[in-house]
C-alpha positions as CSV (number, residue, x, y, z in Angstrom):
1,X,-18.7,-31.3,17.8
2,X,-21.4,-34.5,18.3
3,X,-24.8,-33.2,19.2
4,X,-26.7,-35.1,21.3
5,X,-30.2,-36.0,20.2
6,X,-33.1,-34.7,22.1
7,X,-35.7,-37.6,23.7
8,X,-38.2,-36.7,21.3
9,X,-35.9,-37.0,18.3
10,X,-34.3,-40.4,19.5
11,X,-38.1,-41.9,19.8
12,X,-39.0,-40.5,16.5
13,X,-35.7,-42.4,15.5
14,X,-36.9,-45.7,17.0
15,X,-40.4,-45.6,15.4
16,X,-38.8,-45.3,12.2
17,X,-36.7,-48.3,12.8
18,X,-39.2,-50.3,14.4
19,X,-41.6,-49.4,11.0
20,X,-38.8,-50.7,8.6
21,X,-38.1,-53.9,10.7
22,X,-42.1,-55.0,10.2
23,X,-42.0,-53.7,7.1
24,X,-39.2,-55.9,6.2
25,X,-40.8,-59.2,8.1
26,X,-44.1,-58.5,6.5
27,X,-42.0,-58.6,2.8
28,X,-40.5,-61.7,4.1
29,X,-43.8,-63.2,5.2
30,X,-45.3,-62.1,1.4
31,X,-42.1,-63.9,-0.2
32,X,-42.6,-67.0,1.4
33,X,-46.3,-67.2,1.1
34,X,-45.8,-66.1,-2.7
35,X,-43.5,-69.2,-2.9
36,X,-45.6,-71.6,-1.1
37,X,-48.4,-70.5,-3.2
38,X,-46.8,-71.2,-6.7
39,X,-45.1,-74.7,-5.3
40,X,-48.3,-75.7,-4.4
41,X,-50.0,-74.5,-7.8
42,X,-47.3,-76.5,-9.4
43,X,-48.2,-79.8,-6.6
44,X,-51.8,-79.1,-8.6
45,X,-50.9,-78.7,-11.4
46,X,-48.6,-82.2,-11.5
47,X,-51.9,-83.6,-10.2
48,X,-53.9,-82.2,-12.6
49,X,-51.4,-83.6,-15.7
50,X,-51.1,-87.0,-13.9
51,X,-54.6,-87.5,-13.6
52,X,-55.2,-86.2,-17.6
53,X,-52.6,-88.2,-18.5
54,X,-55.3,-90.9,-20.7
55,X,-54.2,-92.4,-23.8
56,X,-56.9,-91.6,-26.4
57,X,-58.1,-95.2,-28.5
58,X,-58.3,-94.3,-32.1
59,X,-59.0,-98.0,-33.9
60,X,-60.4,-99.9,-34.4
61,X,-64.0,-97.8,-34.9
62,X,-66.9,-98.6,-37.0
63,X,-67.4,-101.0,-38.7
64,X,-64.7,-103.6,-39.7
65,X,-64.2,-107.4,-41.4
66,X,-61.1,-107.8,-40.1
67,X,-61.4,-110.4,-37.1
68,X,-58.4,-109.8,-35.8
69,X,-58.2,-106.3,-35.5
70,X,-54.9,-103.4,-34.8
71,X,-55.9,-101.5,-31.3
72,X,-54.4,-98.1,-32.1
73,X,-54.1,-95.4,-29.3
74,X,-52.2,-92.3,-28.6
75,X,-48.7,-92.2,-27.2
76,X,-48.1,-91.1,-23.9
77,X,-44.6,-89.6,-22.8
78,X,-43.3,-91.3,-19.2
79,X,-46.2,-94.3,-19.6
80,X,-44.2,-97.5,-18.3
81,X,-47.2,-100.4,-19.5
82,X,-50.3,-99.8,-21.3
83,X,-53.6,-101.9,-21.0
84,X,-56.7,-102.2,-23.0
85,X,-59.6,-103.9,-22.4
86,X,-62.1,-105.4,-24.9
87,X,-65.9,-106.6,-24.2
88,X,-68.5,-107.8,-26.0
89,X,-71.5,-106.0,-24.2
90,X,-70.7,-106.5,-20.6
91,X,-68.5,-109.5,-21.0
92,X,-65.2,-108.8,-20.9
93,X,-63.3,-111.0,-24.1
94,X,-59.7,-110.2,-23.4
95,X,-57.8,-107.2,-21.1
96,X,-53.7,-107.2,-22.5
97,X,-51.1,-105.4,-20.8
98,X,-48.1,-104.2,-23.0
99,X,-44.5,-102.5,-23.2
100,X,-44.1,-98.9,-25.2
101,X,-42.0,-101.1,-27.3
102,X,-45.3,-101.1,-29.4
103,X,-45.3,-97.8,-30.2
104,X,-42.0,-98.4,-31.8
105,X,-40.7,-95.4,-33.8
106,X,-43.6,-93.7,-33.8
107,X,-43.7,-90.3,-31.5
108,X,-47.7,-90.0,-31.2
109,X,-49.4,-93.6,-31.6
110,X,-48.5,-97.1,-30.2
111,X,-50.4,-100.5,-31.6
112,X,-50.9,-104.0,-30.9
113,X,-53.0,-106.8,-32.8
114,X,-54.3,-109.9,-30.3
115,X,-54.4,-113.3,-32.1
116,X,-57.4,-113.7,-31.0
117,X,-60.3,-114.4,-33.3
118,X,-63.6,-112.2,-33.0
119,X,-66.9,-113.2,-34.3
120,X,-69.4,-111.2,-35.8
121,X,-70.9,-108.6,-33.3
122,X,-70.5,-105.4,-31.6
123,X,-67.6,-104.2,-29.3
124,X,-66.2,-101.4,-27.3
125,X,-62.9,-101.1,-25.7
126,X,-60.7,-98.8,-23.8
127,X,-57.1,-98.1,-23.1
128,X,-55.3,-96.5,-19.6
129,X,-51.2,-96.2,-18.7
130,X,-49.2,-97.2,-16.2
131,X,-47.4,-93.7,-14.7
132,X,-45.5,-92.8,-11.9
133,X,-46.4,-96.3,-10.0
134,X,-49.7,-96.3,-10.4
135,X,-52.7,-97.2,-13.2
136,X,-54.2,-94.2,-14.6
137,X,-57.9,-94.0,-15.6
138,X,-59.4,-96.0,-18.4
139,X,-60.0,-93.6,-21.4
140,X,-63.3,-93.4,-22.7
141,X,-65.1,-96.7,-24.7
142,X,-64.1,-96.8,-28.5
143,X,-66.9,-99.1,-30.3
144,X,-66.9,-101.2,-33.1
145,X,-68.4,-104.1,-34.9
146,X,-66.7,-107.1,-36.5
147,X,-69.2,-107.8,-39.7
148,X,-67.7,-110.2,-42.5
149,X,-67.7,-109.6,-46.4
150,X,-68.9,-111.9,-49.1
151,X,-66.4,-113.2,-51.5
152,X,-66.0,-114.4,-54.8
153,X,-62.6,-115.7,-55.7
154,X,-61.6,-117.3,-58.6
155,X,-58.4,-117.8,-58.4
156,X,-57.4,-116.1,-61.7
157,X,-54.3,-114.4,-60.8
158,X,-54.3,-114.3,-57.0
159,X,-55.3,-115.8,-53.6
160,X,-56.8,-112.7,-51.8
161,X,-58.0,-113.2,-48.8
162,X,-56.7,-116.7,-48.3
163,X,-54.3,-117.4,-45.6
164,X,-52.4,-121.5,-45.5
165,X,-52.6,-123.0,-42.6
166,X,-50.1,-125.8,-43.8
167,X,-48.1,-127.0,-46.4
168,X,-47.7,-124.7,-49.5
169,X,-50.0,-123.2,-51.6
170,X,-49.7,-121.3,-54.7
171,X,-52.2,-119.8,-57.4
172,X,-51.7,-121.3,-61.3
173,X,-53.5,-122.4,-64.2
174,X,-56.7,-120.6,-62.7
175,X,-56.5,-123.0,-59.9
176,X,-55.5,-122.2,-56.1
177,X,-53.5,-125.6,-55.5
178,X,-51.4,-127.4,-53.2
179,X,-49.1,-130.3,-53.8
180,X,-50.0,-131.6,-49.5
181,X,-48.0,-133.0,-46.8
182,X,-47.3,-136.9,-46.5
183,X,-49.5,-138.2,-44.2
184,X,-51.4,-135.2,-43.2
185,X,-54.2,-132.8,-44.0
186,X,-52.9,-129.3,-45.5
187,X,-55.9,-126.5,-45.3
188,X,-56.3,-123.0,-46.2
189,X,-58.8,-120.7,-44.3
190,X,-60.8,-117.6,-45.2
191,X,-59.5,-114.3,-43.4
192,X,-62.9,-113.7,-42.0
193,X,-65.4,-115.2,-39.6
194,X,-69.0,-116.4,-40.7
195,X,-72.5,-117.1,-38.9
196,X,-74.8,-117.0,-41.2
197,X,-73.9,-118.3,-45.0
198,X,-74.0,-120.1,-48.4
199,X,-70.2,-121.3,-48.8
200,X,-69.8,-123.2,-52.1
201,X,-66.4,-124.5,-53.6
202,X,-65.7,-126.6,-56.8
203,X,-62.7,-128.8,-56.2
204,X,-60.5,-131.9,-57.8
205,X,-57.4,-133.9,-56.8
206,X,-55.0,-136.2,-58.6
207,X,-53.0,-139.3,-56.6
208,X,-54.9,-141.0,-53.9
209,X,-58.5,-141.8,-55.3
210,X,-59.5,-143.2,-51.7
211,X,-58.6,-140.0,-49.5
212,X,-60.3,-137.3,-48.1
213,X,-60.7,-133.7,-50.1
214,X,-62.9,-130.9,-49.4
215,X,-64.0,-127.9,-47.1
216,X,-64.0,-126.9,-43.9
217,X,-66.7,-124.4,-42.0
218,X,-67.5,-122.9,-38.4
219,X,-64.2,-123.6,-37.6
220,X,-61.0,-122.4,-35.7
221,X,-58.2,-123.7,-36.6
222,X,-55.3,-123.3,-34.6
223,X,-53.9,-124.9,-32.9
224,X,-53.8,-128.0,-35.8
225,X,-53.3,-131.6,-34.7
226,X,-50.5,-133.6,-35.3
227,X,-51.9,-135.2,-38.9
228,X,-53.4,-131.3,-39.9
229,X,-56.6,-130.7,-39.1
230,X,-58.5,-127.8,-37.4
231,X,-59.1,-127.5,-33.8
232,X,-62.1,-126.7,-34.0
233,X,-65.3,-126.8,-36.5
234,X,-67.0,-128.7,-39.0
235,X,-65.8,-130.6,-42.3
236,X,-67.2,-131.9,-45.0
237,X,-65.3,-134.5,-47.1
238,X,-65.8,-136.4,-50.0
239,X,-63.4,-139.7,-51.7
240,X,-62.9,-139.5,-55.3
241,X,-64.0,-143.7,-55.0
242,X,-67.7,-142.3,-54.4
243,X,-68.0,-141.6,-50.6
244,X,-68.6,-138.9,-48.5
245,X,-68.5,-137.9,-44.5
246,X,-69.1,-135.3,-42.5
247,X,-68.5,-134.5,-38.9
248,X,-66.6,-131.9,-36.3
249,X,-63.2,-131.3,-34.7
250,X,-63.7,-130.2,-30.9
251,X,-60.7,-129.6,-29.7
252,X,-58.5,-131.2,-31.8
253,X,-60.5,-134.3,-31.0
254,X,-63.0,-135.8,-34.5
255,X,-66.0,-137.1,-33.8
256,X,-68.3,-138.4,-36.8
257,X,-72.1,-137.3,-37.8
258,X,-72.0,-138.4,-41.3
259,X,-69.1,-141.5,-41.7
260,X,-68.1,-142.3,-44.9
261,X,-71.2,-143.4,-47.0
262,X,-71.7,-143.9,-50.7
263,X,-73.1,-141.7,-53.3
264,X,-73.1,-141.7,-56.6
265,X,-73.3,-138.2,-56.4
266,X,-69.5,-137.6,-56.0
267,X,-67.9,-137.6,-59.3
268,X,-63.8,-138.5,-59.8
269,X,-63.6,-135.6,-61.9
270,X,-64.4,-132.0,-60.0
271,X,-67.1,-131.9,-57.4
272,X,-68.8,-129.1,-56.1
273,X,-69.5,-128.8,-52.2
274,X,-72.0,-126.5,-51.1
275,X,-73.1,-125.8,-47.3
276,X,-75.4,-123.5,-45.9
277,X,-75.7,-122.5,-42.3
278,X,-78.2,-120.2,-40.7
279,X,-76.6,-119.2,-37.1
280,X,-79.9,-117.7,-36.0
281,X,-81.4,-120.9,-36.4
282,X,-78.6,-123.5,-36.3
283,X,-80.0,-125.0,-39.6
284,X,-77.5,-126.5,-41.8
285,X,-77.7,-128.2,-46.0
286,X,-74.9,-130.2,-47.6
287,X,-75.0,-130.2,-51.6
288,X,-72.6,-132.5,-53.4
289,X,-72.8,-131.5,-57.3
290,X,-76.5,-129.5,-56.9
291,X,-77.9,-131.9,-55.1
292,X,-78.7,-131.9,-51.4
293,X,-77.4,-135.2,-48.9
294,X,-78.7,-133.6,-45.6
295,X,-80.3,-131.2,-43.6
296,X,-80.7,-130.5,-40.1
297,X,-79.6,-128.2,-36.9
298,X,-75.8,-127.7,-35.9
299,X,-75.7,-126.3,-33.0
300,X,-71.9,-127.0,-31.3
301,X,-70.4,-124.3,-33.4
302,X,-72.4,-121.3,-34.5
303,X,-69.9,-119.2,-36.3
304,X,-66.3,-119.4,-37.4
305,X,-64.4,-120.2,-40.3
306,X,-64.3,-121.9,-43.6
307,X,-61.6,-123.4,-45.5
308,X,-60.8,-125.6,-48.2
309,X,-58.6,-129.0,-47.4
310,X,-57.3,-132.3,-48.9
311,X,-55.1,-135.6,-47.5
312,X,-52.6,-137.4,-48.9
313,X,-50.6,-140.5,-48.5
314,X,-47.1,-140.8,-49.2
315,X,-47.4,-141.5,-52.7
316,X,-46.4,-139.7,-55.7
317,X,-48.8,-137.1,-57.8
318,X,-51.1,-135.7,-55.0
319,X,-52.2,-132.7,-55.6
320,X,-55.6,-130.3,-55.1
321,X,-56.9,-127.9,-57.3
322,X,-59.7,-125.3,-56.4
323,X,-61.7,-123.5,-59.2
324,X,-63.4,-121.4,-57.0
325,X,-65.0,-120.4,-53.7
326,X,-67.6,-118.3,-53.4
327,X,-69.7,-117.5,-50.0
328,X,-73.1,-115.1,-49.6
329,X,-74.3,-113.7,-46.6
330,X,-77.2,-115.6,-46.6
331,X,-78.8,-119.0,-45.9
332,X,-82.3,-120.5,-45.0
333,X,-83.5,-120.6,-41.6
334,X,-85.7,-124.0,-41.9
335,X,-86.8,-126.8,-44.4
336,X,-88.8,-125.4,-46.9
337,X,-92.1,-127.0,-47.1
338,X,-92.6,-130.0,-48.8
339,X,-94.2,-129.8,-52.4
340,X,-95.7,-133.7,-52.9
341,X,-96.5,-136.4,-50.4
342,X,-93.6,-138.6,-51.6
343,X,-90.8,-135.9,-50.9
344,X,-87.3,-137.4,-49.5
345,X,-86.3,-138.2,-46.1
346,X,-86.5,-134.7,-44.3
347,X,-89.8,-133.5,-45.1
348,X,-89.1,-131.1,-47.3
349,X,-89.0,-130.6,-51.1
350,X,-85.3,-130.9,-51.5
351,X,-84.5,-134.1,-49.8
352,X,-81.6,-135.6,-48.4
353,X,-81.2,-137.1,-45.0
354,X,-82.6,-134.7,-41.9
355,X,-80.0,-134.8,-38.7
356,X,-78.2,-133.1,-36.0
357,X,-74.7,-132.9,-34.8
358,X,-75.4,-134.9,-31.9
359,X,-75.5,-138.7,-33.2
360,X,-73.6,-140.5,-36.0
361,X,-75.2,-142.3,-39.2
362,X,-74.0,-144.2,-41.9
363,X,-70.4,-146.3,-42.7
364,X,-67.0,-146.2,-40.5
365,X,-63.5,-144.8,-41.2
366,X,-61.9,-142.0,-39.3
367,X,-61.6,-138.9,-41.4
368,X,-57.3,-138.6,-40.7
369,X,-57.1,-142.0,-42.7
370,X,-58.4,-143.3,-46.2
371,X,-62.1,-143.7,-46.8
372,X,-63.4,-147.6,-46.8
């Protein structure tokens, strides 16, 4: 038998239905706002990774000798290019952009070490990625400062710290030697930059009496020109047939201040070269065997570095041989005062001639060819 519902009963009915209905859209509305909520907590939350995503420099720091430091940073996973930036107070030396490939095998650092040359001073630098299209921030500034080390080296067993820049070189009988190039300068350079210095070097060669043979300082070297010699800088040659010269590469390009001139000074055994430069100051002294040639103020190059050099013709038995080098972090800053009314050309107590790098005295003679 079907019993029909009374009115009241069938509206009771209907309320019920019509509660469950909104209840169900109101759980629907809830699900989808719940959703919409967590994707866009995970939109921010992309964001918030993206815009953290900053490499971290780790070295160099501190303080180094090394002028041609390894930039160190951490890895970052999905980073298509990285770029740091390097400055020397506000000037900004050199910004390089590189692939992951530097971080090679490693799964929480990548490197990369610029040829270029720092002098002594104080840096910072910084390091961002290149994610999802876009350049990240720059990480925070990493500091640092380049400051050289003395040296003594003797050559007893080893080379340290000596890199060739030609030719070959190898360390024997006490001596750090080289048997040269036909027809070209062959050099070998301290690892470090200098500004302020006493570089000394005792030295000999056998073969060619009448060619060049001794040092380099404030200098850069690469690239070399095409008979050997620095780039950049300042030498300071003697002859083994009584002359000396000084003068600078700018550029590849020589230029004379001192042309080969006599001195009885230079002996055709070993000689020792001494220079001391005072980059605060620009004043300069040349010593062949103790005793002092000239003094003045070199301003063109104020820091670099120094090196140890001979040339050679095409003739058999050439070879150089360096007893030592030795260099101090220290130098005068001016003449010292004269002690007697009859002191030497340069108005001081220790002679010699009194010049600048600006203007050339004494003999002729290029210093790629043969003294007079």
């Amino acid at each position: 038998m079907v019993t029909k519902l009374s009115a009241a009963r069938k509206s009771r009915w209907y309320q019920f239905l019509n509660i469950l209905l909104v209840l169900g859209l109101m759980f629907s509305l809830l699900s989808f706002q719940d959703r919409a909520v967590a994707h866009a907590r995970e939109e921010v939350n992309l964001n918030l990774v993206l815009t953290a995503a900053v490499p971290t420099p780790q070295t160099p720091t501190g303080t180094i000798t090394d002028p041609t430091p390894t930039y160190t940073w951490t890895k970052l996973s999905g980073a298509a290019l990285y770029r740091y930036a390097l400055y020397q107070g506000t000037t900004l030396k050199y910004a390089l952009t590189v692939n992951p490939t530097t971080c090679g095998s490693s799964s929480t650092t990548c490197s990369n070490t610029p040829a270029t040359v720092l002098s002594n001073g104080a840096y910072t630098w910084k390091v961002r990625a290149y994610m999802g299209g876009v350049w990240n921030a720059y990480s925070a500034n990493k500091s640092f400062t380049v400051a050289s080390s003395a040296f003594v080296s003797q050559f007893t067993s080893d080379a340290s710290g000596w890199i060739p820049q030609n030719g070959s070189w190898s360390v024997a009988s006490g001596f750090y030697q080289t048997p040269g190039l036909a027809n070209k300068y062959v050099s070998s350079r301290h690892k470090y930059n200098y500004d302020t210095f006493t570089y000394q070097v005792k030295l000999s060669r056998t073969g060619c009496t009448n060619c060049a043979y001794g040092l380099y300082f404030n200098g850069a070297p690469l690239p070399l020109t095409s008979s050997g010699s620095w780039n950049n800088g300042y030498y300071f040659f003697i002859a083994d047939t009584g002359y000396y010269a000084i003068g600078k590469y700018v550029g590849g390009v020589w230029s004379s201040i001192v042309s080969w001139t006599t001195s009885p000074l230079v002996s055709t055994g070993s000689n020792i070269l001494k220079v001391t430069y005072n980059s605060s100051t620009h004043y300069v002294q040349f010593f062949i065997n103790g005793t002092r040639v000239l003094n003045g103020y070199f301003s063109v190059f104020t820091s670099g570095m120094v090196g140890v050099t001979f040339y050679q013709e095409a003739t058999v038995g050439n070879r150089l041989f360096v007893d030592y080098a030795v260099l101090a972090l220290s130098a005068p800053s001016a003449p010292s005062a004269p002690s007697a009314p009859s002191a030497k050309p340069g108005g001081d107590a220790l002679g010699g001639v009194f010049i600048d790098d600006t203007v050339q005295v004494g003999g002729t003679g290029s210093p790629d060819k043969s003294s007079p």
